[in-house]
C-alpha positions as CSV (number, residue, x, y, z in Angstrom):
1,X,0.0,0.0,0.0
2,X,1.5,3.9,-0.7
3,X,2.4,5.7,2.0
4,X,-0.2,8.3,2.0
5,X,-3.0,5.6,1.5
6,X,-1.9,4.4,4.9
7,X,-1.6,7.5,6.4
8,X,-5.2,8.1,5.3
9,X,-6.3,5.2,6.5
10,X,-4.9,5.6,10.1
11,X,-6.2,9.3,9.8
12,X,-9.9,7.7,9.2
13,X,-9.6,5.4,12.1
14,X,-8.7,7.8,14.3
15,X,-11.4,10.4,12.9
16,X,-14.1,7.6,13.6
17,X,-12.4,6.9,17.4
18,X,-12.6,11.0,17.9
19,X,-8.7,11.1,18.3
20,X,-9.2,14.6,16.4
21,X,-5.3,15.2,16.8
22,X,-4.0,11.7,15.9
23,X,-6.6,12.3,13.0
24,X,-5.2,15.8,11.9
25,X,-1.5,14.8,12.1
26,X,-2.3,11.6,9.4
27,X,-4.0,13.5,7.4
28,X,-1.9,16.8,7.2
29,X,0.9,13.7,6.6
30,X,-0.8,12.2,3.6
31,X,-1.6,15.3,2.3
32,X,2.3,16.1,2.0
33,X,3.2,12.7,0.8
34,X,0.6,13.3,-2.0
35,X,1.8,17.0,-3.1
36,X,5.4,15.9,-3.3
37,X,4.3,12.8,-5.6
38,X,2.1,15.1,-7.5
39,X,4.9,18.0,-7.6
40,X,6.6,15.3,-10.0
41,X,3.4,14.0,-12.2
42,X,1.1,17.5,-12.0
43,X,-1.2,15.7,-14.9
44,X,-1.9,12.8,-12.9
45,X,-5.3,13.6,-11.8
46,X,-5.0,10.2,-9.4
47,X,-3.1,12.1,-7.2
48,X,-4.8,15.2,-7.5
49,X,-8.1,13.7,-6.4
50,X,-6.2,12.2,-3.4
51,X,-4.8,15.5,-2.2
52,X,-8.5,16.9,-2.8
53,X,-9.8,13.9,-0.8
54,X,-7.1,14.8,2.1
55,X,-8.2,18.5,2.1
56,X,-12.0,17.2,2.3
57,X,-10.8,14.9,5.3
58,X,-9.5,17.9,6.8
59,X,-12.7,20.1,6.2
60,X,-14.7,17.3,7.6
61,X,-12.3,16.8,10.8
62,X,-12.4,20.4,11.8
63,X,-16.4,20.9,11.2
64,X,-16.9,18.0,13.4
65,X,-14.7,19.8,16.0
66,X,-17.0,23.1,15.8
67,X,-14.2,24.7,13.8
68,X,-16.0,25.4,10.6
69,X,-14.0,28.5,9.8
70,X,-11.1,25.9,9.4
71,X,-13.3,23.3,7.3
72,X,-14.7,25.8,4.9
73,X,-10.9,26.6,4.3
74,X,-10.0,23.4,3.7
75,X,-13.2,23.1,1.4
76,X,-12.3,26.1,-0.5
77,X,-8.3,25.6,-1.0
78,X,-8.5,22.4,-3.4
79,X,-11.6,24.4,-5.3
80,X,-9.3,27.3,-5.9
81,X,-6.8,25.2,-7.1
82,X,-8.3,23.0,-9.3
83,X,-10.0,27.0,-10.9
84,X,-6.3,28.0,-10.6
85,X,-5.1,24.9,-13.2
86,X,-7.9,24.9,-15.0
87,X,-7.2,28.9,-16.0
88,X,-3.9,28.3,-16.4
89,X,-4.3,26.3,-19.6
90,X,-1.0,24.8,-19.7
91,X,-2.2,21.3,-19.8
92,X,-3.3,18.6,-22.1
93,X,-6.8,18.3,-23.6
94,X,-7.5,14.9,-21.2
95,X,-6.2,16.5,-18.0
96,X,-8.5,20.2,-18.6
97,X,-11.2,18.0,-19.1
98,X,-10.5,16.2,-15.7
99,X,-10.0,19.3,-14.4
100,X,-13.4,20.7,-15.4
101,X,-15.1,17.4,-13.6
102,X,-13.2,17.5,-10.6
103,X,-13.9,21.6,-10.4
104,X,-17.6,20.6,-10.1
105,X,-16.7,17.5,-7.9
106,X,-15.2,20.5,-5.6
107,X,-17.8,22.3,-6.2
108,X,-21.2,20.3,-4.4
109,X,-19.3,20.0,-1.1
110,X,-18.9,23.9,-0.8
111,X,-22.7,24.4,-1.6
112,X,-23.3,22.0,1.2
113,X,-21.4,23.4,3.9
114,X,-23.2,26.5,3.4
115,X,-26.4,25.2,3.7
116,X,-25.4,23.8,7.4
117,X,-23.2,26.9,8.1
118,X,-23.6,30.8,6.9
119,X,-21.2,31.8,4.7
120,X,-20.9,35.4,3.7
121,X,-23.0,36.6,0.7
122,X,-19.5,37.4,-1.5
123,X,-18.4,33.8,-0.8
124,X,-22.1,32.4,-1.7
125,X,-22.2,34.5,-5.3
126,X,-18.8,33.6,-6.0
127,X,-19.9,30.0,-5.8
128,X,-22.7,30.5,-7.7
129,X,-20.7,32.1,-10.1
130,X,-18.4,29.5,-10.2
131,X,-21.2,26.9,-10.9
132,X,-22.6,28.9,-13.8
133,X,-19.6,28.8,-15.0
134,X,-19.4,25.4,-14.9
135,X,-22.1,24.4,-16.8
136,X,-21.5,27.2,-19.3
137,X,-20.9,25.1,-22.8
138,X,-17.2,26.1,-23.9
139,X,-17.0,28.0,-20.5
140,X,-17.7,30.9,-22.3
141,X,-20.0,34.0,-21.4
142,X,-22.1,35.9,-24.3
């Protein structure tokens, strides 16, 4: 098994035994393991759902904690990211279109945090915006 995968395994067992710091530290560990892997293959969208997985297991460690200013962050960094590529362009046709499902993929878990926690109205249009442009063909607006 890869390193990270056991890392976020023993972060999962500990999330479901409320060892909220054990939990933290194996995921915040597999999350590294992952960007250094990906640092070497950035079109390997494997790893890039793994990291986005990791951030997710952070968002939903923190929220269960009462720290949801912490998991929205860790809900919005791999959405802002996976915009961030996808905007960059510098990428092969195969990987921009994994890109533009994993943006929505990104997308439905900040929609619903807000509807379990307020989230400023800025924030909310932005993902709004973000979904329109989502399902915009050619991600173009007229």
């Amino acid at each position: 098994m890869d390193q990270w995968k056991m890392m976020m395994a023993v972060g999962n067992e500990c999330f479901h035994q409320q060892s909220w710091f054990d939990a933290e530290q194996s995921y915040y560990q597999a999350v590294d393991i992952i960007e250094d892997l990906w640092n070497n293959d950035m079109e390997n969208i494997e790893l890039l759902q793994a990291w986005i997985a990791g951030q997710h297991n952070l968002s939903s460690l923190f929220e269960q904690q009462g720290l949801e200013c912490e998991a929205l962050r860790y809900l919005t960094i791999p959405h802002q990211r996976v915009l961030s590529l996808i905007n960059q362009g510098a990428c092969s046709t195969s990987f921009h279109h994994a890109l533009m499902l994993t943006a929505k993929i990104t997308l439905h878990p900040l929609f619903e945090f807000s509807q379990r926690h307020p989230i400023c109205d800025g924030c909310l249009t932005g993902l709004k915006l973000s979904k329109e442009w989502l399902s915009t063909p050619a991600h173009q607006f007229h």
